[in-house]
N, C-alpha and C positions, 0 to 999 in steps of 0.2 A: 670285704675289707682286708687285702692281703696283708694290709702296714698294720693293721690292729693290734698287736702285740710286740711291734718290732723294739720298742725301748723297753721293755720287759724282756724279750731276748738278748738284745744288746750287754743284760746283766750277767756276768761269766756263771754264778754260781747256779743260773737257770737254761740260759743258750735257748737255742733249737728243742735238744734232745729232752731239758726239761720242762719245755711249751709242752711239748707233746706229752709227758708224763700227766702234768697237768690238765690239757685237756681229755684225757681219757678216763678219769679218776672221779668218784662219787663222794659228796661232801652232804653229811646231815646236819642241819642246823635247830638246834634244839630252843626253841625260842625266836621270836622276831619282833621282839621289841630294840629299847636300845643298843645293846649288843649284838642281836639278830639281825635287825635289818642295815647295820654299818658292816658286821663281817659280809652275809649275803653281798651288800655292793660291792666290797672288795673282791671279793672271789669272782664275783659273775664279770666283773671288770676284766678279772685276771685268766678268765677263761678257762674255766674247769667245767670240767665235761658236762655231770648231774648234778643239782643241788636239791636238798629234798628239805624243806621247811616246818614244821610243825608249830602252829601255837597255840593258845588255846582261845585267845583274849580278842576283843576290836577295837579297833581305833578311836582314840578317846584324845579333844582337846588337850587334854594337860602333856601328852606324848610328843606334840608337836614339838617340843619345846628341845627334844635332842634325839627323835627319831626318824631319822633323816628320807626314810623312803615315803613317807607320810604327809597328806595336803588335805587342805581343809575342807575338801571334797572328800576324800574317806569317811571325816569325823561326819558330816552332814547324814551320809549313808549308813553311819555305822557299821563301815564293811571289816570282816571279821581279817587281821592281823597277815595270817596267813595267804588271804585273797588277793589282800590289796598289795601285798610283797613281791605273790607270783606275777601280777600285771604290770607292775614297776619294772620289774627285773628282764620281764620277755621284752621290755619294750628298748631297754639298756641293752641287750645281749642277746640276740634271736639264737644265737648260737650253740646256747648252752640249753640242757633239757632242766627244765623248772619246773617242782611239783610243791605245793601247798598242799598242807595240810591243817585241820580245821579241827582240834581238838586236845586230847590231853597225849604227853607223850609216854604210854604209859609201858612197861614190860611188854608187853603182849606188841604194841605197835614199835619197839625199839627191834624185838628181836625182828618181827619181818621184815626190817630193812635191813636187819647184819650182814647178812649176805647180798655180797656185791658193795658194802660199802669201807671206804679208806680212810675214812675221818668221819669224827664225829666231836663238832665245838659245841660247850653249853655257854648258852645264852638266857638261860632261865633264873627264875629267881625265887627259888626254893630247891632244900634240900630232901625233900624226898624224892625230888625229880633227880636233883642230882646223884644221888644214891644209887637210882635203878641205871641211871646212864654206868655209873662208874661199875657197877657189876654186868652189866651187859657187856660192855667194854673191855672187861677184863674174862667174860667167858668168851667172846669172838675174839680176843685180841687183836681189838680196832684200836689204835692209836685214837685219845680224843684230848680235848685243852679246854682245863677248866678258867671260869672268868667270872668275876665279881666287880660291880663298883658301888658304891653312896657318896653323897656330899661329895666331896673334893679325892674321896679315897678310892684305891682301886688295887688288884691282884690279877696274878696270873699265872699257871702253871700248864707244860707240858707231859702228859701222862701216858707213857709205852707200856704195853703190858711186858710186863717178865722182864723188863729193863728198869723202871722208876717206881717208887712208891706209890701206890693209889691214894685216891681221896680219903679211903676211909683210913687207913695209913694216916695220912695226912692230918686226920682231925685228933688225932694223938698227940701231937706234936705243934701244931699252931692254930692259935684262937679264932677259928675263920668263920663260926656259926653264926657271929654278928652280920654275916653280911647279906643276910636272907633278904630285909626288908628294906626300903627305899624312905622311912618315915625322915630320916635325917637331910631330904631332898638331894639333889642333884646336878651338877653342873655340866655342860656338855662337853670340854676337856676334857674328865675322868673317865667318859664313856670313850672318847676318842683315843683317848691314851690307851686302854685295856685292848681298843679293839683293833692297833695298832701291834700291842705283842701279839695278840691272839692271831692278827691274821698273816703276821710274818713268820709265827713259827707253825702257819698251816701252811704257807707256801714250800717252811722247807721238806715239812713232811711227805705232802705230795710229788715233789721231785726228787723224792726220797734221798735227800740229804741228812743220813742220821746223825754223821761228825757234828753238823752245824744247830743242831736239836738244842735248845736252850734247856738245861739239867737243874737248875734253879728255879726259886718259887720267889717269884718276883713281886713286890705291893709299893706302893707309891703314893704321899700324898703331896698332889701341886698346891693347892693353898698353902702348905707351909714347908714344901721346898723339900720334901723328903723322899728319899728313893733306898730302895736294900733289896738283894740279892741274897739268895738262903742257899745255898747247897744241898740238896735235900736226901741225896745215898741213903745216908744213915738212919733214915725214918722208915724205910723198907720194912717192914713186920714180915717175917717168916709163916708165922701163925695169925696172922689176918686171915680171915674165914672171907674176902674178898677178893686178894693177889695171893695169898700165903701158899704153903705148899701143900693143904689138903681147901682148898674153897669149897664153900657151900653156896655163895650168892648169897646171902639173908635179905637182900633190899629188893629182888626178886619173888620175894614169897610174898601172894596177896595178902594174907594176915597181918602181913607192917604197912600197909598201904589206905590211906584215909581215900572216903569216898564223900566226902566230907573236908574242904580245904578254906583255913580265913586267908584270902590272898594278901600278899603282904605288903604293906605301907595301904592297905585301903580296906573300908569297913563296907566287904564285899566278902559274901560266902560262894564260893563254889560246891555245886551238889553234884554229883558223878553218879546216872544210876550203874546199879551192879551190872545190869548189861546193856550196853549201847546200841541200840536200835533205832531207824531212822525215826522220825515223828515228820508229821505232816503238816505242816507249819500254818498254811492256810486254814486248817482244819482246826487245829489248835488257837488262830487268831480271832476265828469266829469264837469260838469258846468262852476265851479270859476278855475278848469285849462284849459278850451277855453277863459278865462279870460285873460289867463300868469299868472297865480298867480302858484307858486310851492306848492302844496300840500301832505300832509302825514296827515295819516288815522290810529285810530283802530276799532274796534265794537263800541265802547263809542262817539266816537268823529274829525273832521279832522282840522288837522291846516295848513291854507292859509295862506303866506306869497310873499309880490312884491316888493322890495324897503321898503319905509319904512311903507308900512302898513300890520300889521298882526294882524290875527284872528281866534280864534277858535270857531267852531259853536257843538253846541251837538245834539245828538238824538232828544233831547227834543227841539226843535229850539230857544234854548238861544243861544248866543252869547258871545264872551268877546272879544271883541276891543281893541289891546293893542296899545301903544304909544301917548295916548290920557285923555285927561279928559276934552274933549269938548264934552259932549252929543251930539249936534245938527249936527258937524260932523261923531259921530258915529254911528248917525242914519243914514243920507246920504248914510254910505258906505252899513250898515247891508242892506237898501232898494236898494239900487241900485244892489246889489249880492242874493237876496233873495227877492225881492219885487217880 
């Protein structure tokens, strides 16, 4: 499709020479839920070379509702987040190398992607994820853009290393910790608005337009008409032990790091063992239904359900515990089914 991109060149601030920046350039997307899978479209639309996915989650009816790469065919299968993004996206863009991935994004798995990659958007929805992003990000010095929404509300910033204030910077200075969880619902506007700055100031990035870099921390709420622009220089911290001028990384050291997660806006624990190793999933299904537990399975994943306790266990022997947000009892059940 030689015209594939031709009104996107057409735009002066990208042409030719920025197609091409663009298409050679490696994008990680940290999440693929509502923000995940609307920037992914953008991008893989727009033609960027790699894009490399991680989530951790699957596709769940109530998603449908503003996660746009998602049909009610995933939810049936329960195909895991990241699976069903990479098959949408190959089938939008053959063009582009598309890798899913199927799990937590954690240090260990951010750094082996640092190298080789130009960008890195969060789309996740929590802050200890975001944490280890913004210290990875500031030891490779990856340009990444953070991004929030709930209800009607939504945020957005672009974060340079050695140029703008980092996150943790940032959490000094504006009240952004509310925006972890989704309980206050959702409307699909707000996710489209956010992923509108986010994935315009990832186009300028990649055609490496820094003049055009949006330098403000942008939040907006459309149910009541309100929009502000922050300036943000002056939140710079010197002695941030993240950007500052001696860094340690602290969100990097597994000692701050739960293996042990209540996901948020839902009464579902995540259990992380300490080392990730494959599990056998058929092997394991036989197992938890000599249990009674009713069982369904795909390649990715099998979900156990008995009354009122259900759960899904991955390849990767994570867990999600739903009906819950007693750790101590989630642990119980994970160890008792898999100890």
């Amino acid at each position: 499709m030689n015209d594939r991109y031709s009104r996107q060149t057409l735009f002066p601030p990208i042409g030719q020479p920025g197609q091409e920046k663009i298409s050679s350039k490696h994008v990680v997307m940290i999440g693929a839920g509502a923000l995940g899978s609307g920037n992914a479209e953008v991008l893989v639309r727009a033609g960027v070379g790699r894009l490399t996915i991680i989530d951790r989650d699957y596709v769940e009816g109530s998603n449908l509702q503003r996660q746009q790469l998602y049909t009610e065919e995933d939810v049936a299968e329960k195909l895991p987040k990241a699976a069903a993004a990479e098959k949408r996206l190959k089938a939008v863009n053959s063009e582009v190398g598309i890798r899913g991935i199927i799990g937590d994004a954690t240090p260990e798995v951010l750094a082996e992607l640092a190298e080789g990659t130009d960008l890195i958007i969060d789309s996740t929805d929590n802050f200890e994820t975001r944490m280890a992003i913004n210290d990875i990000a500031q030891k490779y010095k990856i340009p990444w853009i953070y991004g929030a929404c709930v209800a009607s509300f939504g945020m957005s910033f672009t974060i340079i290393p050695g140029e703008t204030p980092c996150l943790n910077c940032l959490l000094k200075t504006i009240p952004i910790q509310g925006m972890t969880c989704d309980t206050g619902g959702i409307i699909g506007p707000a996710v489209q608005m956010v992923i509108a700055h986010q994935t315009a100031e990832a186009l300028k990035v990649l055609v490496e337009d820094w003049e055009a870099v949006r330098t403000s921390f942008v939040s907006f709420d459309l149910w009541r008409n309100q929009y502000s622009s922050m300036k943000m220089s002056r939140a710079k911290d010197p002695h941030c032990l993240s950007c500052g001028d001696h860094p340690e990384y602290p969100y990097l050291n597994a000692d701050n790091r739960a293996k042990t997660t209540i996901l948020c806006g839902r009464d579902t624990v995540q259990i992380r063992p300490p080392h990730q190793s494959g599990v056998n999933l058929q092997e394991m299904a036989g197992r938890i239904k000599a249990l009674g537990y009713e069982v369904k399975g795909n390649p990715y994943l099998i979900s156990a359900e008995m009354g009122p306790n259900r759960f899904v266990l991955f390849q990767d022997g994570r867990a999600l515990i739903h009906g819950t947000k007693d750790t101590a009892q989630a642990k119980s059940l994970y160890n008792r089914l898999l100890g």
